[in-house]
C-alpha angles and dihedrals in degrees: 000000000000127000078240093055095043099042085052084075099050112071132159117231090228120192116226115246093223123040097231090073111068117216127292134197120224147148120292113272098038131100138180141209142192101260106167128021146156141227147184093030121154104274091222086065106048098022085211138052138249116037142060124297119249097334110154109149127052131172135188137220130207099280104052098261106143124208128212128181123190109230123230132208093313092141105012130023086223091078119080124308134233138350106001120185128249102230124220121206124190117222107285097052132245156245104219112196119206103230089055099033086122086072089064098038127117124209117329133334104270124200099256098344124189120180115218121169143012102222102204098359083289114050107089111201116209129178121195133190131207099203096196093054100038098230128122122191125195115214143178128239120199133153073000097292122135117227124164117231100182148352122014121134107349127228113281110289091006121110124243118269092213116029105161103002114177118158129041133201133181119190134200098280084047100250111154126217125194125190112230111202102185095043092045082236154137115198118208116213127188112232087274095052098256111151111247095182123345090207098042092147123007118221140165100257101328115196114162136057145190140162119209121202097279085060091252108144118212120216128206109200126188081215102194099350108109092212133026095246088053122093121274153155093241116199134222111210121189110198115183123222091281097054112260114138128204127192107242103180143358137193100041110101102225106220090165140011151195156132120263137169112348095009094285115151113239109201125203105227100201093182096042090043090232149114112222135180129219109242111207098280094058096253123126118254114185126251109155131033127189129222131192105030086306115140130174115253109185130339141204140186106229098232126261102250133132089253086051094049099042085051098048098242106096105130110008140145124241124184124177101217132207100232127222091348098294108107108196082073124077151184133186114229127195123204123186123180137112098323092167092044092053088055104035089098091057094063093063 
């Protein structure tokens, strides 16, 4: 048995060190903290104060700045309406109160934005989705500035390029890929946005992405549930740099995603209320639990660079958490420890 599998028994009841994070179960060594929070939101929103309304993605750049965006009404029309902001917060986290967020925001307000991925540690990568007119656009936010890369409204009598675009990868030649749920399909673009091949893997209702060092991306898919909170079962693809892809799991609904230590990939499990690794055969070994109606949402490593590891925050996990069972409200969580310890039994 590896070191991976053994030490997923083994976890620490640790005690949040702010009241607004409810307790989570992990490995020894490891601790966690209330990074990001809200205030002061219309209770009819959130239902429950505190936290931040509908914010399920993040992303981080080189120096350690994360990015948040509420989402709007992408899979119900219950959910908020309209132009929602993209949120930036500085290293150090935030309370973002919700008569001054415009102190926190990036760029302009976009019609159910996610962000996604930070293409060279400064390009910011944001889809967004109008659910009346059936069209998605994926854009670029820099210095604060908006600029779309692909889709929006088509050409008379042509069909839209990006319909319902969720996750977004660069890899090391700077080739984007954007999952496209409604479509079943992942769209290749070259570094300027032109599309290679608008059908470059085909998956039932793909929605996260993510490429490792080797140039594999790795695809979270919501399979047949018509919406991410339903029951799956949820899939986990693998497609290699040219392009074959291999089903690596199935069952697990994948809420959040993201490459830690080692290159192994961590996966949010909204419906089990647990973060859990892939160990080398592709099978889930357990690394957070939940407690109290919380549930991850989405997840993200902050990146390994000398700003990052000046600021403390190199190779970290952040999970944006539902908190107390209702999921328009949300926290952000960050948990340090021995990341590469923890894996190191998966890489034998």
């Amino acid at each position: 048995m590896s070191r991976l599998r053994a030490w997923s028994g083994l976890v620490a009841l640790l005690v949040a060190a702010a009241p607004a994070a409810a307790e989570i179960t992990l490995p020894p060594g490891f601790s966690y903290r209330l990074y990001v929070t809200g205030e002061g939101f219309d209770a009819s929103t959130t239902r429950v104060a505190p936290g931040l309304p509908s914010t399920s993605t993040l992303a981080f750049d080189r120096e350690g700045v994360l990015y948040l965006a509420r989402t709007g009404r992408r899979y119900m029309a219950s959910e908020e309406d309209g132009l929602q902001p993209v949120f930036r917060i500085p290293v150090g986290g935030a309370r973002i109160r919700s008569d001054a967020e415009r102190r926190w925001t990036h760029g302009p307000p976009l019609w159910n934005p996610q962000v996604w991925s930070v293409r060279g540690g400064r390009e910011l990568f944001v889809t967004t989705f109008d659910r009346d007119r059936r069209v998605g656009a994926l854009y670029r936010l820099q210095d604060g500035r908006t600029e779309l890369v692909a889709g929006g409204t088509p050409e008379r009598g042509l069909p839209p390029l990006l319909v319902q675009p969720e996750g977004v990868a660069a890899d090391a030649a700077s080739h984007l890929y954007v999952a496209d749920r409604e479509r079943g399909a992942v769209v290749k673009l070259d570094a300027a946005g032109r599309v290679l091949d608008p059908r470059w893997v085909s998956v039932t209702r793909p929605r996260l992405l993510a490429v490792d060092a080797r140039g594999q991306l790795w695809i979270g898919a919501d399979g047949t549930a018509e919406a991410p909170w339903q029951r799956g079962p949820g899939e986990i693809w693998k497609v290699t740099a040219e392009g074959a892809a291999s089903l690596v799991l199935r069952g697990p609904m994948p809420a959040g995603m993201g490459l830690g230590a080692g290159g192994h990939l961590f996966v949010a499990d909204r419906h089990a209320a647990r973060i859990f690794v892939l160990d080398l055969d592709g099978k889930p070994v357990a690394f957070a639990g939940f407690t109290d109606g919380d549930a991850p949402r989405a997840l993200g490593f902050a990146p390994d660079t000398p700003e990052t590891r000046r600021a403390g925050l190199a190779g970290d996990l952040f999970v944006v958490t539902i908190s107390r069972g209702a999921w328009p409200v949300n926290d952000v969580l960050r948990i340090s420890g021995p990341f590469e310890e923890f894996v190191a039994g998966a890489r034998r």
